[in-house]
N, C-alpha and C positions, 0 to 999 in steps of 0.2 A: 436497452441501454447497457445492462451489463452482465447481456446474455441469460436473464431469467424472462421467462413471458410474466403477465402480467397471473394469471391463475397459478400460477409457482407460487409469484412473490406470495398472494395470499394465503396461502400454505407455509408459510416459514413464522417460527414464533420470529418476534424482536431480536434478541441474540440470535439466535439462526441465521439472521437475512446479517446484522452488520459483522459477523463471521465470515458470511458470506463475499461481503463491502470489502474487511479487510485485507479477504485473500486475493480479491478482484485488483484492489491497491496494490499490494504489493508484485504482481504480476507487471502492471504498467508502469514501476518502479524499476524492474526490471529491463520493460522495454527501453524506457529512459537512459539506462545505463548502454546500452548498448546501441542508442543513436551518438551519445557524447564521445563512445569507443570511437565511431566510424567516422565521427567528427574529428577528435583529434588525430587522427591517422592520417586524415585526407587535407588538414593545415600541417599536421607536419611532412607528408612527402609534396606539400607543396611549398615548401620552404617561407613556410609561415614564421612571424618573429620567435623568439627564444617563449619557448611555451613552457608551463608547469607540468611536469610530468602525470601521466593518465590518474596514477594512483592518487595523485592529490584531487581531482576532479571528484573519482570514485570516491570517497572517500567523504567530501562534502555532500554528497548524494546520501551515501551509509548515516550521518548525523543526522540531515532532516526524518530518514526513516524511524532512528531510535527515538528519537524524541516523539515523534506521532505516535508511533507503536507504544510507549510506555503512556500514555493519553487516551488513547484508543480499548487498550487492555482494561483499564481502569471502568472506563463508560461500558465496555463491552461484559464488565462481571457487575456492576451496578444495574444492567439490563437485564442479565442470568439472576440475579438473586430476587429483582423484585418479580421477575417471573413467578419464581418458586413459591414466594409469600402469595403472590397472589392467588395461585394454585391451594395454597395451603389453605388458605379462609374458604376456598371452593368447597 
């Protein structure tokens, strides 16, 4: 599903693997961004109505990323630290 086989996944601590989640995201966040490109390119050379310029599209794309990404980072060191504790009582 997002390119690890299944005996990877089980080899990846918890942070590991949603590190892994968020790079896999933001890649398809990418992709996104560059179907909206070819979208709006292809309504305006076809004389589609008075459109918002690319950058504003881009741009509301970049907002929902920072906002996940500052959510994500959070969950993402709350999984690294109780690693560690738990490692620790080991």
């Amino acid at each position: 599903m997002i390119g690890l086989k299944p005996t990877e996944i089980k080899q990846l601590h918890l942070w590991e693997f949603n590190q892994y989640v968020l790079a896999y995201q933001e890649k398809i966040k990418e992709k996104e961004k560059d179907i909206i490109k070819i979208a709006y390119y292809m309504a305006y050379f076809n004389n589609a109505k008075k459109t918002k310029s690319l950058n504003y599209y881009l741009k509301e794309i970049d907002k929902t990323i920072k906002t996940n990404k500052k959510r994500d980072d959070d969950k993402l060191n709350f999984a690294r630290k109780m690693y560690e504790k738990i490692n620790k009582q080991l």
